[in-house]
VOBA-1610 file (N, C-alpha, C; in pm, whole numbers, padded with zeros to 5 digits, always signed):
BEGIN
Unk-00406+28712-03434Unk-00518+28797-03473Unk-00478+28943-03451Unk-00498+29042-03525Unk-00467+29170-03536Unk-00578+29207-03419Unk-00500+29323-03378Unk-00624+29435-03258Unk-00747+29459-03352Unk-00715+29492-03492Unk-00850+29546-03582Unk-00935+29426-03600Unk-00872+29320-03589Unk-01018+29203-03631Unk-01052+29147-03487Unk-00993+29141-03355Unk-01046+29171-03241Unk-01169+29145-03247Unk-01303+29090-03147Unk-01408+29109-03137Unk-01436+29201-03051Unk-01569+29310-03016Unk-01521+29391-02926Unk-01528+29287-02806Unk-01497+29417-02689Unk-01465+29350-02555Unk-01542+29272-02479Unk-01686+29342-02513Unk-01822+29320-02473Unk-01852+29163-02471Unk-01812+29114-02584Unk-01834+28963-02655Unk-01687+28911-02610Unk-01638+28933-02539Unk-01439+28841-02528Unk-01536+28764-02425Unk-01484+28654-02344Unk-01525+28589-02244Unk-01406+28621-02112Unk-01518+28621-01975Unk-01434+28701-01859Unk-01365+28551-01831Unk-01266+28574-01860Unk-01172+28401-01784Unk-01135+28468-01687Unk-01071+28606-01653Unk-00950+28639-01532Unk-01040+28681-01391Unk-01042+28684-01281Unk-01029+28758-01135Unk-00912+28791-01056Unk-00970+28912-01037Unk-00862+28985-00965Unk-00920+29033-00815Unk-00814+28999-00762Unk-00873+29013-00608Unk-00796+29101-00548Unk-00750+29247-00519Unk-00704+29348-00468Unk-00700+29299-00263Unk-00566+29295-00188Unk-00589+29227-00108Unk-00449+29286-00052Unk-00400+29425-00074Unk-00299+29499-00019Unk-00346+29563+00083Unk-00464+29579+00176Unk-00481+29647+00273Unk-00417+29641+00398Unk-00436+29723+00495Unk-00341+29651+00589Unk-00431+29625+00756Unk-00526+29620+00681Unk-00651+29569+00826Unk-00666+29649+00943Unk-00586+29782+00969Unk-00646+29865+01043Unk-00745+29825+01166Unk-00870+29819+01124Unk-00986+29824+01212Unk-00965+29637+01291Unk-00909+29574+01258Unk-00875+29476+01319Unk-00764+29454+01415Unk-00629+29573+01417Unk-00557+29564+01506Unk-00589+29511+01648Unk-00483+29475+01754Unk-00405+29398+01722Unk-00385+29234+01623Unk-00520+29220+01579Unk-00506+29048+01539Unk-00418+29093+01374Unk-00415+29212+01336Unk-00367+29215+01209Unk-00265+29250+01215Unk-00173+29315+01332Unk-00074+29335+01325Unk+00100+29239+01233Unk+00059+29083+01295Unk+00142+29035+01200Unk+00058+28915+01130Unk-00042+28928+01069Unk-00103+28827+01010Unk-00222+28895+00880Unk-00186+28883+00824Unk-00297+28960+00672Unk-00452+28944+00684Unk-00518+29067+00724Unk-00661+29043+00736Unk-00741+28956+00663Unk-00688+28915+00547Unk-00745+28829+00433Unk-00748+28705+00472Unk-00597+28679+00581Unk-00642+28559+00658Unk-00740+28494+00804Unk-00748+28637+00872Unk-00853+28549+00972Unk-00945+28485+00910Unk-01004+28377+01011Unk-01068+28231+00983Unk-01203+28288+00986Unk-01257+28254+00931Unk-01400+28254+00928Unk-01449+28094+00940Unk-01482+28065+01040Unk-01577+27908+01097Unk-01371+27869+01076Unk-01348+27778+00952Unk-01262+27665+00927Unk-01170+27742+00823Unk-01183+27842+00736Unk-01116+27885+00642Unk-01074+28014+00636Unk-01020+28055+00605Unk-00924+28230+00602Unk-01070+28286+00514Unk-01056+28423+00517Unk-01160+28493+00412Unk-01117+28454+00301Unk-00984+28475+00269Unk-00987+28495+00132Unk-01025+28407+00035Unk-01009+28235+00095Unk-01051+28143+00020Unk-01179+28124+00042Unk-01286+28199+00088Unk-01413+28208+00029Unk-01415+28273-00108Unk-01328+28360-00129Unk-01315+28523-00229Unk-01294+28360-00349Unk-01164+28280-00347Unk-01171+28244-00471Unk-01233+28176-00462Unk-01331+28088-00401Unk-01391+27987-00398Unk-01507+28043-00516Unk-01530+28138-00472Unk-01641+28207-00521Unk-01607+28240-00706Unk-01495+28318-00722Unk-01486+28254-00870Unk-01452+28163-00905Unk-01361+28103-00843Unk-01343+27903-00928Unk-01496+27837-00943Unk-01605+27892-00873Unk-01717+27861-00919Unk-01780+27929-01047Unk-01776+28046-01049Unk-01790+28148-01160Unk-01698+28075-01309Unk-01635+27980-01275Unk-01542+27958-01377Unk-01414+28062-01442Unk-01369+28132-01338Unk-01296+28190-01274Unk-01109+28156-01208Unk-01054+28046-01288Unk-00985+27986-01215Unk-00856+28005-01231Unk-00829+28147-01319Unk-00730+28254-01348Unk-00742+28355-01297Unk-00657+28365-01132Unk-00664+28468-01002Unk-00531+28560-01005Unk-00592+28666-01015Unk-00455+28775-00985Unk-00499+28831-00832Unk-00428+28810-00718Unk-00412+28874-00606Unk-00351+28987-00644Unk-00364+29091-00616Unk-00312+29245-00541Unk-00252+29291-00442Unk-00137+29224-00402Unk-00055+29201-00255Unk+00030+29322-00202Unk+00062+29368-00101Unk+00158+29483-00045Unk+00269+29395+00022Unk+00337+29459+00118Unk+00436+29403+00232Unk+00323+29312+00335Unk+00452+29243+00354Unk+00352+29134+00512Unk+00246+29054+00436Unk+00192+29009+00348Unk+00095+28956+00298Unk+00178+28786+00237Unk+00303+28773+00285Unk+00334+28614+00248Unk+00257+28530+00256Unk+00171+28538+00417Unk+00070+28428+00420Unk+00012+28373+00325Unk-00051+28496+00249Unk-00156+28454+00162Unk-00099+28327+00036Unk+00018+28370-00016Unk+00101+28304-00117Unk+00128+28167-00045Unk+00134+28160+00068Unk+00218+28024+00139Unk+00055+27933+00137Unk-00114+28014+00131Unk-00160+27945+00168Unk-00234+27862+00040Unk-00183+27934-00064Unk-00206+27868-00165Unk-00159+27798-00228Unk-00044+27750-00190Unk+00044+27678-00174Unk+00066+27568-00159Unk+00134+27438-00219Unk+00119+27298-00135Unk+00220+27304-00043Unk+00194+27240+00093Unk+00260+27216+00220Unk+00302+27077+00222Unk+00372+27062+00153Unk+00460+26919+00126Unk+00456+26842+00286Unk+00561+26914+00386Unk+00574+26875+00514Unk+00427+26805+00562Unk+00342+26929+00577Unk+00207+26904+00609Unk+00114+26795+00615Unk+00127+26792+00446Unk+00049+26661+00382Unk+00131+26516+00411Unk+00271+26511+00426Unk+00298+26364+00458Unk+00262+26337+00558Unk+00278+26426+00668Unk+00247+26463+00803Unk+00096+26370+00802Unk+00004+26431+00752Unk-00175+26400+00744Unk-00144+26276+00645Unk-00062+26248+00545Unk-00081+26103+00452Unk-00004+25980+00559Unk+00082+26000+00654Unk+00150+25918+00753Unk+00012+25890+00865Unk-00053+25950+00921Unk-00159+25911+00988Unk-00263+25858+00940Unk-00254+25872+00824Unk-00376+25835+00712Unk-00490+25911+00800Unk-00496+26057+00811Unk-00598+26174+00811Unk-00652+26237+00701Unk-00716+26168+00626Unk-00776+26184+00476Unk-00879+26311+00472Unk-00931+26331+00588Unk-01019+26456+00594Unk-00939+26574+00599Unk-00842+26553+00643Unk-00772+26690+00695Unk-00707+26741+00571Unk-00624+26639+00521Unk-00595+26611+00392Unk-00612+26684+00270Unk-00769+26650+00261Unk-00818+26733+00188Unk-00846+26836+00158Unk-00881+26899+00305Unk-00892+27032+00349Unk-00764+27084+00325Unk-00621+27047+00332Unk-00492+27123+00327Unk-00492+27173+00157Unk-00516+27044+00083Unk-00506+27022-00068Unk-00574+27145-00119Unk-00743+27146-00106Unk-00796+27209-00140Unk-00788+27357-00174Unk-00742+27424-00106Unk-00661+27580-00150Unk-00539+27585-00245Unk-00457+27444-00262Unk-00373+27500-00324Unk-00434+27405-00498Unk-00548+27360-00485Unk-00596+27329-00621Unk-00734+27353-00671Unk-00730+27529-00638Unk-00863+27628-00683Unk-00867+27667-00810Unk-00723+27684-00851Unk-00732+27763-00966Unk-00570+27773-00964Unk-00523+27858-01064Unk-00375+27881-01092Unk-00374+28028-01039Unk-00362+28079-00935Unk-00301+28185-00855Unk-00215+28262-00913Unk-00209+28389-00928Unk-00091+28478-00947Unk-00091+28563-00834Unk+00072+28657-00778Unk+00059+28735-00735Unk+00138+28856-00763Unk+00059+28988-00772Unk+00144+29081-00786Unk+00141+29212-00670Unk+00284+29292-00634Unk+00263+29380-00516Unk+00237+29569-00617Unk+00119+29576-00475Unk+00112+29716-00540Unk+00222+29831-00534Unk+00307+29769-00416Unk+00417+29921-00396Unk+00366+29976-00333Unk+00263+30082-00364Unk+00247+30176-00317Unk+00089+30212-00234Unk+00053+30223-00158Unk-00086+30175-00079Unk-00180+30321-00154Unk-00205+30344-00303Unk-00254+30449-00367Unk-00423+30419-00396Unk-00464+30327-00328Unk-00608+30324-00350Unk-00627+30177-00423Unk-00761+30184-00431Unk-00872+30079-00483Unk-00820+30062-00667Unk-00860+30192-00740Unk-00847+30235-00852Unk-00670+30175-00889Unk-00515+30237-00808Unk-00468+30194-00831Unk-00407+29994-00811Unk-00484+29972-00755Unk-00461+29804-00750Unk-00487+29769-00834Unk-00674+29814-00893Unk-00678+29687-01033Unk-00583+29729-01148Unk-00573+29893-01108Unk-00433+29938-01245Unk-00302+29836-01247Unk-00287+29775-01154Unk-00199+29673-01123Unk-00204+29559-01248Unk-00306+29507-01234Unk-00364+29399-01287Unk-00371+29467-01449Unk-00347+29544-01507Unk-00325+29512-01623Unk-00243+29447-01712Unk-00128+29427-01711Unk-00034+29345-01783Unk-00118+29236-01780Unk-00149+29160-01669Unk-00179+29019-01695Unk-00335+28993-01702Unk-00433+29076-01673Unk-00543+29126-01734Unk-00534+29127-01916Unk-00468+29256-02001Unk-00488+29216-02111Unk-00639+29290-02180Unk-00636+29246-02302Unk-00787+29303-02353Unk-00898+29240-02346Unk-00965+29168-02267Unk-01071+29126-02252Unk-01178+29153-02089Unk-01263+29170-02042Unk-01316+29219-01928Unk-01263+29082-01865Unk-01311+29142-01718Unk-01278+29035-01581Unk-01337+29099-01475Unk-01316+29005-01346Unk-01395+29069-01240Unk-01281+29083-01171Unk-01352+29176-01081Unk-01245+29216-00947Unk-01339+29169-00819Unk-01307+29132-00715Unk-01350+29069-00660Unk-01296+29137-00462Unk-01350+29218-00377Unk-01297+29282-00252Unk-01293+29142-00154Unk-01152+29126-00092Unk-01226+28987+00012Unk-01290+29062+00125Unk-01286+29144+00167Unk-01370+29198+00287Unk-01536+29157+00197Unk-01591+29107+00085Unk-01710+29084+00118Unk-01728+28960+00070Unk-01805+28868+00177Unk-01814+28728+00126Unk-01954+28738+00091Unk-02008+28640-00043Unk-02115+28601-00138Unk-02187+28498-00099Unk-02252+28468-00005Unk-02293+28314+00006Unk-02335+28200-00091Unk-02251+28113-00082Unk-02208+28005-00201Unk-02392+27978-00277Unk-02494+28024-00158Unk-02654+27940-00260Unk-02643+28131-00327Unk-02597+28147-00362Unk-02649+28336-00434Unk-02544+28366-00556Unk-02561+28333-00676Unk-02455+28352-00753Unk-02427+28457-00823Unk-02388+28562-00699Unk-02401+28719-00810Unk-02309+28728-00893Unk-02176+28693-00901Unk-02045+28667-01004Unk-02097+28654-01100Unk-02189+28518-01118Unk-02243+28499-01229Unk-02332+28598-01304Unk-02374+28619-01247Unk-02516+28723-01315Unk-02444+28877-01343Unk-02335+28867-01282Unk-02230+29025-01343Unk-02197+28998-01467Unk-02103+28862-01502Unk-02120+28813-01577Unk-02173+28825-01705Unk-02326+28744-01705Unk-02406+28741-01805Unk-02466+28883-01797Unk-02454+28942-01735Unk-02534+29108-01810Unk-02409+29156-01837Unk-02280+29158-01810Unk-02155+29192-01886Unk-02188+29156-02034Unk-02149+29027-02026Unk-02154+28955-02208Unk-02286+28986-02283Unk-02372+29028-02195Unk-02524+29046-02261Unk-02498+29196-02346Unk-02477+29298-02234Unk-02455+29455-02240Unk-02323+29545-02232Unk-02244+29499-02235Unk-02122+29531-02242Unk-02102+29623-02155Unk-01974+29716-02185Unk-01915+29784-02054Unk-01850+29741-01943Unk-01887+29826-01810Unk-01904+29747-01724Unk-02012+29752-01596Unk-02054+29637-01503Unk-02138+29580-01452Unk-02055+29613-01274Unk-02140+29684-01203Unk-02140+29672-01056Unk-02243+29647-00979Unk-02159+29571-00861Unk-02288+29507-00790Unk-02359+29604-00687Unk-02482+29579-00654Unk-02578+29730-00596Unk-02631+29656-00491Unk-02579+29741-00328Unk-02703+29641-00245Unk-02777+29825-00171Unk-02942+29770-00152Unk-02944+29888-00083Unk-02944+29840+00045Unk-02868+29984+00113Unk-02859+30022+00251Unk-02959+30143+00323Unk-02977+30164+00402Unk-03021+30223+00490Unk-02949+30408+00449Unk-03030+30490+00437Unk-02985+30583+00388Unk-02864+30676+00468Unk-02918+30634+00598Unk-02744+30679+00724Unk-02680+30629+00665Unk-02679+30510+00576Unk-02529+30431+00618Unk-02462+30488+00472Unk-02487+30556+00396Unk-02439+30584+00273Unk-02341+30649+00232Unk-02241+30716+00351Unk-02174+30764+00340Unk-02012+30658+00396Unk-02063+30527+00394Unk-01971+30413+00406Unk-01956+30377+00310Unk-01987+30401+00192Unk-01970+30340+00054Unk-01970+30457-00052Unk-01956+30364-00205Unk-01985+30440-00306Unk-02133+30451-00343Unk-02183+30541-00422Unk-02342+30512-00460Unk-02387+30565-00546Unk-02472+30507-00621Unk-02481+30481-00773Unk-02658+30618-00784Unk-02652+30684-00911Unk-02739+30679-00922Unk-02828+30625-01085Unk-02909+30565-01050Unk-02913+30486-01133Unk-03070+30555-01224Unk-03085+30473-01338Unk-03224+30406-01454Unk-03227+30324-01446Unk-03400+30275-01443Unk-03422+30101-01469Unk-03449+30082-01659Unk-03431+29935-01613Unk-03386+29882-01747Unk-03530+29788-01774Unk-03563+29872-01911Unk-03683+29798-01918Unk-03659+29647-01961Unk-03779+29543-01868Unk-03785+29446-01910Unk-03632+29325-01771Unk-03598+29422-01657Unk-03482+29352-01574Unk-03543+29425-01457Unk-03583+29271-01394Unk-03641+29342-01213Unk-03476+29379-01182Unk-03345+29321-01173Unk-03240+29307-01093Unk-03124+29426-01176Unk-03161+29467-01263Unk-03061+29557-01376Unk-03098+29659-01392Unk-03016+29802-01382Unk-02997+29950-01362Unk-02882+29957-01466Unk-02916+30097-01545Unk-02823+30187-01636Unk-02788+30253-01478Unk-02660+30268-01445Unk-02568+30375-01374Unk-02566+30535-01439Unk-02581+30632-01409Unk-02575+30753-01479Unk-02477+30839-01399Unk-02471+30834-01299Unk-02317+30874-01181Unk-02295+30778-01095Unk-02224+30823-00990Unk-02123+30744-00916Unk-02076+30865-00800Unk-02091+30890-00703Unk-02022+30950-00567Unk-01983+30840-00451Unk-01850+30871-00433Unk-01790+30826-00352Unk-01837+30872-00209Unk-01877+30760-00109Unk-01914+30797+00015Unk-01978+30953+00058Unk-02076+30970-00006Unk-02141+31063+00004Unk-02200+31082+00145Unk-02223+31233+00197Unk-02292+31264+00317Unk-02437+31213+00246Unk-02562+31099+00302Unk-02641+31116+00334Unk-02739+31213+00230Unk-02719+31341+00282Unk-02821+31416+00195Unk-02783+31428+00030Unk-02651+31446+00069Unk-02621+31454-00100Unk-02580+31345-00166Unk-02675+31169-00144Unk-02656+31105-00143Unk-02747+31055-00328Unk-02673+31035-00449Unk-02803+30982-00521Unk-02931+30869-00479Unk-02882+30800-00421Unk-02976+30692-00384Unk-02911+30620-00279Unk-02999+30489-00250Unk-02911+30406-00103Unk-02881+30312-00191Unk-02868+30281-00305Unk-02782+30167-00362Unk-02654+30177-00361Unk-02574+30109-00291Unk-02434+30092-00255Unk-02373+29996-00336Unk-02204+30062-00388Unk-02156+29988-00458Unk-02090+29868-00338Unk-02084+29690-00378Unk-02050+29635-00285Unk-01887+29573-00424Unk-01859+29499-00313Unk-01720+29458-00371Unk-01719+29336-00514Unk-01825+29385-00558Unk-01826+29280-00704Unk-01817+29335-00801Unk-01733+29344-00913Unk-01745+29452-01041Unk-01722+29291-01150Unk-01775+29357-01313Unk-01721+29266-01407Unk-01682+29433-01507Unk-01533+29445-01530Unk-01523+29562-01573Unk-01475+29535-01729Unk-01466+29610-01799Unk-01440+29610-01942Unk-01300+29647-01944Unk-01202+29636-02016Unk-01088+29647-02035Unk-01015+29828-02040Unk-01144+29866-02088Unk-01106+30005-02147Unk-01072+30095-02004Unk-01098+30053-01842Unk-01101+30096-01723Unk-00953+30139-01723Unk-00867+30056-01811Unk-00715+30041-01709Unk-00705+30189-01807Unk-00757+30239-01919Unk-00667+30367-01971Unk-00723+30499-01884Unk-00884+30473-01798Unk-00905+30579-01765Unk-00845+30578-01663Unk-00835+30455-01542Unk-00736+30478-01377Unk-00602+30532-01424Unk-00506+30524-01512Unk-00425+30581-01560Unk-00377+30697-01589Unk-00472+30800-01574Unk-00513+30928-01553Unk-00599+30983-01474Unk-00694+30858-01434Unk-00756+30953-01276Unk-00660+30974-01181Unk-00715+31132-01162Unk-00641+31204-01034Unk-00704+31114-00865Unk-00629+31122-00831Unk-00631+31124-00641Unk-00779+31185-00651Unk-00863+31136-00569Unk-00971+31163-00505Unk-00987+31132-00369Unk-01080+31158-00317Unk-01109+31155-00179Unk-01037+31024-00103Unk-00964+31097+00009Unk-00884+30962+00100Unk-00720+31042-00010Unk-00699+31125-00120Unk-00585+31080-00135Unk-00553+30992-00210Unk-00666+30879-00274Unk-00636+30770-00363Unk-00666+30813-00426Unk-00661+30680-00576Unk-00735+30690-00692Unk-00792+30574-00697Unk-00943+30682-00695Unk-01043+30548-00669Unk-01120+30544-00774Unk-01135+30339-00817Unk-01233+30304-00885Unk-01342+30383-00923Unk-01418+30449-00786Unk-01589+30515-00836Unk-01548+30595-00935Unk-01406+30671-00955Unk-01403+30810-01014Unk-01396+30751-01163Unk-01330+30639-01189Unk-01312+30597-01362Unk-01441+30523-01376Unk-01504+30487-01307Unk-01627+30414-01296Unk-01723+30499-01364Unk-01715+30637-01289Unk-01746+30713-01321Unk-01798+30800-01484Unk-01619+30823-01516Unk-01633+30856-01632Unk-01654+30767-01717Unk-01654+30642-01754Unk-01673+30509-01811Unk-01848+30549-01823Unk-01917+30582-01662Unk-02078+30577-01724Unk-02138+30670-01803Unk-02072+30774-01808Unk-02074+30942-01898Unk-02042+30877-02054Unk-01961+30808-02094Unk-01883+30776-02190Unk-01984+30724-02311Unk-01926+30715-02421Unk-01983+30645-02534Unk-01886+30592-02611Unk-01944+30480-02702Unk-01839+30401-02758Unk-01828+30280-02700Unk-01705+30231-02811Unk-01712+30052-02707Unk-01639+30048-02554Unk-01711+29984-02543Unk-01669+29950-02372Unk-01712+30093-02281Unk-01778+30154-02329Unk-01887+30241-02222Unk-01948+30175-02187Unk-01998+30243-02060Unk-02183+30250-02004Unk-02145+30146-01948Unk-02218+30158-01772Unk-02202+30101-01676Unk-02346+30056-01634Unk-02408+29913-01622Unk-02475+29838-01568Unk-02484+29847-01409Unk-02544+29854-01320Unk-02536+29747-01197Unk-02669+29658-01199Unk-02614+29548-01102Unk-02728+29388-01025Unk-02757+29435-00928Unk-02854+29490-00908Unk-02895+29496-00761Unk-02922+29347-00690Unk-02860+29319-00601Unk-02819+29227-00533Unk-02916+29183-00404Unk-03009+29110-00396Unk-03100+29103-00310Unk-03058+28983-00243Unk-02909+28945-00237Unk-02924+28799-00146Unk-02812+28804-00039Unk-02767+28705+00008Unk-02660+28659+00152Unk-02523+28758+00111Unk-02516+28873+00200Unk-02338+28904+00229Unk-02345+28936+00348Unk-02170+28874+00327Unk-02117+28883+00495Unk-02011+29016+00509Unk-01981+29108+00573Unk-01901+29240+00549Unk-01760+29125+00640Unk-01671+29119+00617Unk-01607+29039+00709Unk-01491+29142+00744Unk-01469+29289+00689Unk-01412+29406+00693Unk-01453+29481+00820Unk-01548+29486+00906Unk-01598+29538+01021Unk-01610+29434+01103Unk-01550+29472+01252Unk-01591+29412+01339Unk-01685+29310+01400Unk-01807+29394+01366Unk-01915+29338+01448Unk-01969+29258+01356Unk-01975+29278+01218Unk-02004+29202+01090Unk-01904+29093+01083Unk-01786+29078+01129Unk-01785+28978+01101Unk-01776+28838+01237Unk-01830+28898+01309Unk-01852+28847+01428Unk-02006+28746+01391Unk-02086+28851+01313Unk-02201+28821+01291Unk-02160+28722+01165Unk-02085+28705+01083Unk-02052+28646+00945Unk-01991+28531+01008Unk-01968+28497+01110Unk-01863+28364+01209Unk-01992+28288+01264Unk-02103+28364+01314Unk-02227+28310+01317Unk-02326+28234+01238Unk-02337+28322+01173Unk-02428+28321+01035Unk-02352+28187+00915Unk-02236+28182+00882Unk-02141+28053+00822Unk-02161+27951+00916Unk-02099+27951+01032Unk-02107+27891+01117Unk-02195+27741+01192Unk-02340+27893+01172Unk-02472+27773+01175Unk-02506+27694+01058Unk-02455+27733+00933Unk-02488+27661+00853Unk-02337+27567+00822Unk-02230+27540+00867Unk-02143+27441+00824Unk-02194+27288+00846Unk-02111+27210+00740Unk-02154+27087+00740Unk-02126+27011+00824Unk-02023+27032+00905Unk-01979+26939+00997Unk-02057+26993+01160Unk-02039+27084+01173Unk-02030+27165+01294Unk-02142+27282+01297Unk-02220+27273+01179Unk-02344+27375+01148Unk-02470+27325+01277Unk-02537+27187+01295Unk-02637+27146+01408Unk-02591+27175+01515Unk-02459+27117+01577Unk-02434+27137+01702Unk-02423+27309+01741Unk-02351+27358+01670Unk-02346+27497+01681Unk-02514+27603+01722Unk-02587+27547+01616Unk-02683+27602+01604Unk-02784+27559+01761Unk-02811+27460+01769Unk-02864+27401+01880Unk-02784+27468+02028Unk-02653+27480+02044Unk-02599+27539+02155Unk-02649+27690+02167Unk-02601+27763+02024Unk-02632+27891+02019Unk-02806+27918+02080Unk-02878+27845+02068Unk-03046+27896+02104Unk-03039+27872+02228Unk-02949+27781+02256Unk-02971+27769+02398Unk-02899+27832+02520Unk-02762+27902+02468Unk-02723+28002+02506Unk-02789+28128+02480Unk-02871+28191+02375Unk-02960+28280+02428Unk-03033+28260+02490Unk-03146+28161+02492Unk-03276+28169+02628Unk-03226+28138+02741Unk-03080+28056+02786Unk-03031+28154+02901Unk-02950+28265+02967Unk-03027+28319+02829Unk-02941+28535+02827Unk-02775+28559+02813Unk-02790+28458+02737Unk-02620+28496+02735Unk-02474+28463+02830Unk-02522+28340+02930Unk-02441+28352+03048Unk-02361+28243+03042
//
């Protein structure tokens, strides 16, 4: 099919995710020193295989990781562990088994390294070759989605509905606004959960804040993103960040303009901060299937006797 008979982008269907996952965990030292933040465990599983879990549900099961130095883990864990599994098929440990299997048959995995630690903006620029002309999501593992809340999806369908592209919106507390990006937005007649975007500031002070809707780590972006990161300059931090092509994308007209967000009213876990994800080890935790009652029942009863 020629580029001219093409459908636009708006109407392609999102098959790809891309999961940007070159950071180097900082605020977690020492546990990140030699182990990829993407992998601490959350309850039974690394973060990151919540991240694809979450699109292999989306129908999602074409993953581009975004990898730097030191990040082997991640590749080894998607991986089959031959040793492993005879290991668990010789005991006949069928539970465990499964659990090993299961990561390395989510989806068909790719990985590519960024080189160069140049920002948010330059990672998904990464992901173009194997991206291509049709939209996709990008997906941050520092934020987990709780499996009953299907915001992927609903980026999604107001993607294919409205074209462009679609970011996810949670509000915060107006202190906290200068931890994020933030949107200022129009409502959309006829969508309690859907906003026209009209700017975009990156971690704004507070006062000069458009609103407390915060961009969180879910985008469904349109193809046309990779020509503007391509020419966005370095912005704040020194990178080149997403908000800034995000940006000009919502100013824009034509196909594959104009930026949507979901305001997002359900379960995230920040698993990128400390204390959040202390609270996200809790919060999973009490609800796991195996180990969700007992947990929960100890935990009440370690508070009413204060913690001791």
């Amino acid at each position: 099919m020629s580029a001219d008979a093409r459908p636009p982008a708006a109407r392609r269907p999102v098959e790809k995710a891309v999961i940007p996952a070159a950071g180097l965990g900082t605020r977690f030292l020492p546990a990140t020193k030699a182990i990829p933040k993407e992998m601490l465990p959350v309850v039974d599983k690394p973060a990151i295989q919540y991240v694809v879990e979450e699109a292999t549900r989306a129908g999602l099961d074409d993953v581009l990781m975004i990898t730097g130095r030191n990040k082997g883990a991640l590749e080894d864990h998607f991986d089959r562990n031959w040793e492993l599994e005879q290991a668990l098929e010789a005991k006949g440990d069928e539970q465990r088994l499964a659990r090993v299997r299961k990561s390395a048959d989510l989806g068909t995995i790719h990985f590519v390294r960024q080189g160069e630690p140049l920002g948010l903006g330059h990672a998904v620029l990464c992901a173009a070759e194997h991206v291509g002309d049709k939209p996709f999501a990008v997906l941050l593992g520092d934020d987990l989605i709780d499996a009953r809340d299907h915001l992927l999806e609903r980026l999604i369908k107001v993607q294919q509905q409205r074209g462009g592209s679609v970011i996810a919106l949670l509000e915060v507390p107006p202190e906290q606004t200068h931890l994020y990006g933030c949107a200022a937005v129009q409502p959309v007649d006829g969508e309690d959960d859907v906003v026209q975007v009209t700017g975009l500031v990156e971690k704004p002070d507070p006062a000069d804040a458009p609103s407390n809707l915060a961009i969180i780590g879910r985008y469904v972006l349109d193809p046309s993103i990779f020509d503007v990161l391509e020419r966005t300059a370095p912005g704040r931090g020194g990178e080149i960040q997403l908000t800034d092509a995000l940006q000009e994308r919502a100013a824009a007209t034509g196909e594959g303009a104009g930026v949507h967000g979901v305001v997002f009213r359900g379960r995230r876990y920040d698993t990128g901060d400390r204390l959040d994800y202390l609270k996200a080890m809790v919060k999973l935790g009490s609800r796991h299937k195996e180990l969700g009652d007992d947990f929960a029942a100890w935990l009440k009863d370690w508070v009413a006797a204060g913690g001791e």
